[in-house]
N, C-alpha and C positions, 0 to 999 in steps of 0.2 A: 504494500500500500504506500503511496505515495507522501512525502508530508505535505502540509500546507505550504512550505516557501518554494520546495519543487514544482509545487500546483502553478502557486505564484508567477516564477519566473517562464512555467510555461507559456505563460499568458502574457508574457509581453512579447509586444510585434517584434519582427525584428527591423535594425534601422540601419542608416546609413550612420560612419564614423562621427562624424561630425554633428550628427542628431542623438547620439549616444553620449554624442560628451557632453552635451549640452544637457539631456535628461540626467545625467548622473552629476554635473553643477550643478543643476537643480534640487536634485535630491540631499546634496550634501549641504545647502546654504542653511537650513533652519537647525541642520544639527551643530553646524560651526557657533550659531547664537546660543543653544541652548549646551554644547560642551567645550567650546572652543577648538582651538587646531589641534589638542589631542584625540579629535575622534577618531574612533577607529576605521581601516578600510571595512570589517567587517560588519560596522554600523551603518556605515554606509551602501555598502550591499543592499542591505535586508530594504532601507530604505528605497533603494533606486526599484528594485527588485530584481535583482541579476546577482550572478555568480560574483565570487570577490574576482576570479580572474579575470572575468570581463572587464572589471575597472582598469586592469594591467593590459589590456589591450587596446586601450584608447590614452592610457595615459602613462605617461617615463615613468612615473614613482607616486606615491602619497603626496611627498611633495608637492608636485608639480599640479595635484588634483587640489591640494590645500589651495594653494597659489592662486589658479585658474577662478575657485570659487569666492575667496578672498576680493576677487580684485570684481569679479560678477556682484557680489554683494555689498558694496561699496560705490558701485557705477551710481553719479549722482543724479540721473537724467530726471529721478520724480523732484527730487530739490532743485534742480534747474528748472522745471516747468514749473515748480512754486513761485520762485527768481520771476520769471519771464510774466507771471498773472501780475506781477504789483499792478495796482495803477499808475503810473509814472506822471501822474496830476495830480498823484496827492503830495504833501508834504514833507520836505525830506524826512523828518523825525518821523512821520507815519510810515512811507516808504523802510524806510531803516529798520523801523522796531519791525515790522511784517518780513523781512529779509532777516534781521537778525534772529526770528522765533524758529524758522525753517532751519538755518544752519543751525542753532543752537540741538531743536532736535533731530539734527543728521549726526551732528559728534554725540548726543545722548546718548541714542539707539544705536549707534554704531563704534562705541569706544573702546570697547574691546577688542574688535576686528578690526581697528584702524593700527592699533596697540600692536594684533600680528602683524601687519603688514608693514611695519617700520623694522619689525624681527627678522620674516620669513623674505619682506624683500628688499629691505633699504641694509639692513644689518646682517643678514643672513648668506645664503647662496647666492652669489652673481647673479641676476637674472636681467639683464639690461632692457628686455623688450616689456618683462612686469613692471619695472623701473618706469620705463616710458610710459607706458600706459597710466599708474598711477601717477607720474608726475603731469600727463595731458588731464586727467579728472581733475589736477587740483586747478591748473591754468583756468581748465571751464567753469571752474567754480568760482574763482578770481574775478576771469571775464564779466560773466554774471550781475557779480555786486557792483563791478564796475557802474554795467550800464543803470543800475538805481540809481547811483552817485550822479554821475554825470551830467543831469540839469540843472544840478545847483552847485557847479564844482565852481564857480566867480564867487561862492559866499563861503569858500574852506580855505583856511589857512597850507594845505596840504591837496597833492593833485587827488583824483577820485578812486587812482591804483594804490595809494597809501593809502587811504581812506579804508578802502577795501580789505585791503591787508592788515589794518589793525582791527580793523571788526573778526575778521578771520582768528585773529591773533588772542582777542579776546575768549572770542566763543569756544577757543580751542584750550585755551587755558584754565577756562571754568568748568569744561567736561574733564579734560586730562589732568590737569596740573595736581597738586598734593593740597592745595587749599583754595581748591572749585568750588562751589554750593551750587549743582544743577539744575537743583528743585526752587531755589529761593533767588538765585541771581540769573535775569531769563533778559528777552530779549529789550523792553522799555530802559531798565536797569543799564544794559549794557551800552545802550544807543545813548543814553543820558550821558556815561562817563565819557566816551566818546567826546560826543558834542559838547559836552558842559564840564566835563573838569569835577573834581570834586568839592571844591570851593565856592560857600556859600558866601553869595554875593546880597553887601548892603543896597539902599538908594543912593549913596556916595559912593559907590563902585571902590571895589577891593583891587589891592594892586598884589 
C-alpha cells in the first residue's frame, strides 16, 4: 500500500525545469518565514510535494535553493506598487508618512530574511549575480522614494536621493538596529524626525 506522500507526489504534473524551480521557490518561501535558512531540504520536499532528489535536480545545492528563495521573497514589487499609488498632490509630510509606513513594514515583515541575505549573500558564498540582483531591488526601492521627494525637492535643504536614503536609513535602523521600537516608532514619527529635527521650537525661534 502506498503512503500518503507517495500518493502525493504522484499527483503532481510533471513540468518543465524552470516551472519546477519556480514551484519549489514557492514552496520553500513560507517555510524560510516560519524556520529560517535552516530549513531542511526535506521540509521542503514534503512541502513542494516531490522527492528530496528532485530538489537536487533543478538546483546546485541547498544553498543555492536558500539563495534563489531568499532573494524571491524579498522582491519589492508589492512595496513599489504601494510607492507608485501615493498621490503625489498630496503633501510632502503626507506623501512621506504613506511611503514611510510601507517601507517601515517591508523591513518589519521581512527582517529576518533581509538579516540572511546580508549572510548567505553579501557575507557569505561569492555569489555576484545574487549580489546584483539584491543590490538592483535596493536601487528600485531608492528610485521609488525618490520620485515622492521630488516635487518638493526647492523646499529641502538636501537633494530628494538623500532625502530618500535617510528615510531608508531610518526605517532600517528601527527594524534592524539593537535599539529599534517597530511597534511604537512607525512611519509619522519617523517622517517628523526627518523633516523636523528633534528640537522643540519656541515663537522666538531656537537657534
Amino acid at each position: 500500500m502506498e503512503s500518503p506522500a507517495e500518493n502525493r507526489r504522484k499527483r503532481v504534473p510533471a513540468m518543465a525545469p524552470e516551472e519546477r524551480r519556480a514551484a519549489i521557490i514557492r514552496a520553500t518561501i513560507p517555510l524560510l518565514h516560519e524556520h529560517g535558512v535552516e530549513v531542511s531540504t526535506r521540509q521542503i520536499a514534503a512541502a513542494a510535494g516531490v522527492a528530496e532528489g528532485t530538489i537536487f535536480g533543478v538546483f546546485d545545492s541547498k544553498h543555492s535553493l536558500v539563495v534563489c528563495s531568499v532573494i524571491k521573497a524579498l522582491d519589492p514589487q508589492s512595496t513599489l506598487d504601494g510607492v507608485a499609488a501615493i498621490d503625489r498632490s498630496l503633501p510632502l509630510r503626507d506623501r512621506l508618512t504613506a511611503a514611510a509606513e510601507l517601507i517601515h513594514d517591508r523591513f518589519a515583515d521581512n527582517a529576518h530574511l533581509m538579516n540572511a541575505a546580508r549572510r548567505l549573500i553579501f557575507a557569505g558564498h561569492a555569489d555576484p549575480d545574487a549580489q546584483a540582483r539584491m543590490s538592483t531591488n535596493r536601487e528600485r526601492l531608492h528610485a521609488a522614494l525618490v520620485s515622492v521627494i521630488e516635487p518638493d525637492a526647492a523646499r529641502l535643504r538636501r537633494s530628494p536621493e538623500t532625502v530618500a536614503r535617510m528615510l531608508l536609513l531610518f526605517c532600517g535602523a528601527n527594524t534592524f538596529g539593537p535599539f529599534g521600537d517597530p511597534d511604537g516608532f512607525r512611519g509619522a514619527e519617523i517622517v517628523s524626525l526627518l523633516l523636523d529635527g528633534l528640537l522643540i521650537r519656541n515663537s522666538r525661534g531656537d537657534r
